[in-house]
Every structure is written in structure tokens, then in C-alpha cells.
C-alpha positions in Angstrom: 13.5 5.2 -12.5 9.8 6.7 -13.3 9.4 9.1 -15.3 6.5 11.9 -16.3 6.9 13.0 -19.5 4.3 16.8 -18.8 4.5 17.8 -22.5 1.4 19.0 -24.9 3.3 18.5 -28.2 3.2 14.8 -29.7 6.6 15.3 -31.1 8.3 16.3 -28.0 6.6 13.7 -26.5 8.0 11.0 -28.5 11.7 12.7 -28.4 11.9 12.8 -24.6 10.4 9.2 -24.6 13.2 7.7 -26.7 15.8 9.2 -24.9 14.4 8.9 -21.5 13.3 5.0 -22.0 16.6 3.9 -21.6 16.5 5.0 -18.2 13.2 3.9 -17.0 9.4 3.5 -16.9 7.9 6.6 -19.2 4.6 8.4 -18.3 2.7 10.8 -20.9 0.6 13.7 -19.3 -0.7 15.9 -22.3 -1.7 19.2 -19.7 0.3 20.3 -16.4 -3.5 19.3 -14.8 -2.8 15.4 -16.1 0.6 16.1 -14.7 -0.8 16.9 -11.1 -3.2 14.5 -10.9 -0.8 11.7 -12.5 2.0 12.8 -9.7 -0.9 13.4 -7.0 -2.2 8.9 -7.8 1.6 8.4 -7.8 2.7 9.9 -4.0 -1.0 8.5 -2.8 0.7 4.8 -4.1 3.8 5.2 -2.7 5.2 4.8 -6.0 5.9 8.8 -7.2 7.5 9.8 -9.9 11.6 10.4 -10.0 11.6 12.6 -12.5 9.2 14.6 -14.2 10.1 16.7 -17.4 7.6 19.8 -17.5 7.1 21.9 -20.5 6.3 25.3 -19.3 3.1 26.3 -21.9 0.4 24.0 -22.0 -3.6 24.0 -21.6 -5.6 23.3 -18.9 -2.4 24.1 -15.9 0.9 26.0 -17.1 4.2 24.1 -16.2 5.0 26.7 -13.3 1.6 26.2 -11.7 2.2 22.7 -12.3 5.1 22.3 -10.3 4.1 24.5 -7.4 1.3 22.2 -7.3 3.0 19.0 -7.5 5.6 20.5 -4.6 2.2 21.6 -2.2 1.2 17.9 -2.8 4.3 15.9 -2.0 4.3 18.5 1.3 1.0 17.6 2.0 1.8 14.1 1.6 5.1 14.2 3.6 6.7 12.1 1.5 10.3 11.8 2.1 11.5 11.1 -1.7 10.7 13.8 -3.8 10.6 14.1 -7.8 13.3 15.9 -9.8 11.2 18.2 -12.0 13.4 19.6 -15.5 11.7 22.0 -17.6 11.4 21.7 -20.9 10.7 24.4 -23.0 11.7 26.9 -26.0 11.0 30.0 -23.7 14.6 31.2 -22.8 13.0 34.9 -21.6 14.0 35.8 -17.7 10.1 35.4 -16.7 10.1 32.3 -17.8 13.3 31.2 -16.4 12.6 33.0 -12.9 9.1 31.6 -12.8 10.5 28.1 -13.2 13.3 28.0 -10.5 10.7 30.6 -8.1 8.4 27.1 -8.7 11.4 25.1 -7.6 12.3 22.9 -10.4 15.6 21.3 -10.4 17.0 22.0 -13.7 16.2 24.2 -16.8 16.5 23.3 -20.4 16.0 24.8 -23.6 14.5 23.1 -26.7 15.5 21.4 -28.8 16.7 19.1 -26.4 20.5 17.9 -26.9 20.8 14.8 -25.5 24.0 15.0 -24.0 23.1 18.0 -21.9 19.9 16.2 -20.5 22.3 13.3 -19.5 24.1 15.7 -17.5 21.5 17.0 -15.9 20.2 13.7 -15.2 23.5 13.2 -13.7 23.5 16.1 -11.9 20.5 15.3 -10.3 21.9 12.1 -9.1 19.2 9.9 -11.3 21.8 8.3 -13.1 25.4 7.2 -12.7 
């Protein structure tokens, strides 16, 4: 599996790393513009992303913004195999929420981030057995 780790804090970063590793191939993008442009090389390569874990708050591109933006470009692309997007944030307010499955992501978690719960949802989603 490949993984996109969208995520501004260092320490988030290297949480979701160790736990995602295990499952495949992890990507850092620091801003949800890294995250689009990282996605964007990916689809043009034939190679994109199965999963991309998108914190909502971050400079340059919010996550929302991000993942209408990575959705418009897989469209554009027509590309038949489309990345699972999980959020990953601390905002548990309706906006937030709303905003994030309006944007189409696939799942929504709030931080910290249990384990077992993104296991599921990576289960859910079909990425894992």
C-alpha cells in the first residue's frame, strides 16, 4: 500500500508513520499544497497514493481544500483507482466534520489517534485484511 501522511505537526507525523509503516510505503507532505502536488506527480505516474491521512488545519491549503483538490485531479486524470483519504484532526466541531465528508473523505478520526480504531477504518476501507 502507499501512503501520504498530509500532516503539519512533526509529532503527528512520526505517530501516523510508525503505525502506518507496517502497512506500506509512507509519504510526508508538511501543507495540504505538498499534499496536492505529491498526489497530483503520483496519478501523473500511475502510481497514486492508496491512502492519504489529511489533517484538516494546515498552512499554505487546508485539508478540506486539499481533498477537493486531490478528488478534481484524479477526475481530471480519470483514473479508475482512487485514494482513500482519512482525516486526521483534533477538531470534533460539526463545520469541521461536515466540511470533511461535503469534501468527500472516506473516514473521520479524531486525535489522538487510537490505533485500533485506525485499523478499523483501514479495514473498513478495504486496505487491509
Amino acid at each position: 500500500m502507499k501512503i501520504l501522511i498530509a500532516e503539519d505537526d512533526p509529532t503527528s507525523q512520526a505517530l501516523l508513520k510508525k503505525i502506518l509503516s507496517r502497512y506500506g510505503a509512507c509519504e510526508i507532505a508538511a501543507d495540504g499544497r505538498e499534499a496536492v502536488e505529491m498526489a497530483t506527480v503520483s496519478m501523473g505516474n500511475h502510481m497514486g497514493y492508496d491512502l492519504i491521512c489529511m489533517h484538516l488545519r494546515m498552512p499554505m491549503m487546508d485539508g478540506q481544500e486539499a481533498i477537493r483538490e486531490i478528488h478534481k485531479q484524479e477526475a481530471a486524470s480519470r483514473s479508475v483507482d482512487t485514494a482513500k483519504i482519512i482525516v486526521t484532526t483534533a477538531y470534533t466541531d460539526n463545520k469541521s466534520i461536515t466540511g470533511s465528508l461535503l469534501a468527500r473523505c472516506d473516514a473521520y478520526l479524531v486525535k489522538p489517534i487510537d490505533t485500533a480504531k485506525l485499523k478499523a477504518e483501514l479495514k473498513t476501507l478495504k486496505l487491509i485484511p
